[in-house]
C-alpha positions as a Python dict, from the first residue, in 0.01 Angstrom:
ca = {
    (1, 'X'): (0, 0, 0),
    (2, 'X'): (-235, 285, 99),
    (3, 'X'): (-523, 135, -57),
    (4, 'X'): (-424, -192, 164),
    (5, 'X'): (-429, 34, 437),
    (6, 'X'): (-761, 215, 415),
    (7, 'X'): (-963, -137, 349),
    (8, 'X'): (-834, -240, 687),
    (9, 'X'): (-965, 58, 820),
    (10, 'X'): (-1298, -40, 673),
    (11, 'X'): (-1307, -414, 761),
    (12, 'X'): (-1194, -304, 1117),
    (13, 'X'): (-1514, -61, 1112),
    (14, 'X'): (-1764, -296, 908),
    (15, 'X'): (-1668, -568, 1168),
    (16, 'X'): (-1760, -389, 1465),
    (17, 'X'): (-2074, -283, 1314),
    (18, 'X'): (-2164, -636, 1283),
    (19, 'X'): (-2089, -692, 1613),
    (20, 'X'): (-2185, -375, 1838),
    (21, 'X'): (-2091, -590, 2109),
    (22, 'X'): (-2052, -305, 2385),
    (23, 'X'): (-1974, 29, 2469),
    (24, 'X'): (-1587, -29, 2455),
    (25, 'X'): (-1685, -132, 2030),
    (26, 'X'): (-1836, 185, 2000),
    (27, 'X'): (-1562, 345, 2155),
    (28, 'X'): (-1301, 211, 1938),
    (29, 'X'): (-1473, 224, 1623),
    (30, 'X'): (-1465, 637, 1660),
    (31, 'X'): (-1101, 587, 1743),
    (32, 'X'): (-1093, 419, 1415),
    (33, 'X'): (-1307, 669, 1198),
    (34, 'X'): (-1061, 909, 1389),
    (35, 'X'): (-734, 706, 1271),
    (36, 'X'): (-832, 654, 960),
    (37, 'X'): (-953, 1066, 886),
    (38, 'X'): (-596, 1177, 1003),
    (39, 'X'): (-427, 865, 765),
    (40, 'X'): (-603, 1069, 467),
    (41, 'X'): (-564, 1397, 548),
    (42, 'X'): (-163, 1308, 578),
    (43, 'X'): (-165, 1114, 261),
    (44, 'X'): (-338, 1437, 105),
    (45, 'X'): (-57, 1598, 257),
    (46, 'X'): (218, 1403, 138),
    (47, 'X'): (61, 1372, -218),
    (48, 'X'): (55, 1752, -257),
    (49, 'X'): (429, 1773, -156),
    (50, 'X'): (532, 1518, -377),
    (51, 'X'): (369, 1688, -646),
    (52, 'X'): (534, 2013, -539),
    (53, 'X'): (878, 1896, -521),
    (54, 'X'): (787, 1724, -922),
    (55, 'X'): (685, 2076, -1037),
    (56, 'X'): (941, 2265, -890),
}
């Protein structure tokens, strides 16, 4: 399901590229980048705590 949901991220971005249609693109494309940097810094997150509560 994360996989799923980091391709979407990149067709979303890829998309826009193609169309660089105006500023408000531009705009929402870094909101993207943005969205989809704090998505994998949380799954890192969550991945390290699962394999925390496995350990211990």
């Amino acid at each position: 399901m994360f996989s799923m949901i980091e391709d979407d991220f990149d067709q979303y971005i890829k998309e826009l590229n193609e169309k660089k249609s105006s500023d408000f693109s531009e705009k929402f494309q870094n909101l993207l980048l943005f969205i989809k940097e704090k998505y994998l810094e949380d799954l890192k997150i969550s991945n390290e705590n699962i394999g925390k509560e496995k350990k211990g």
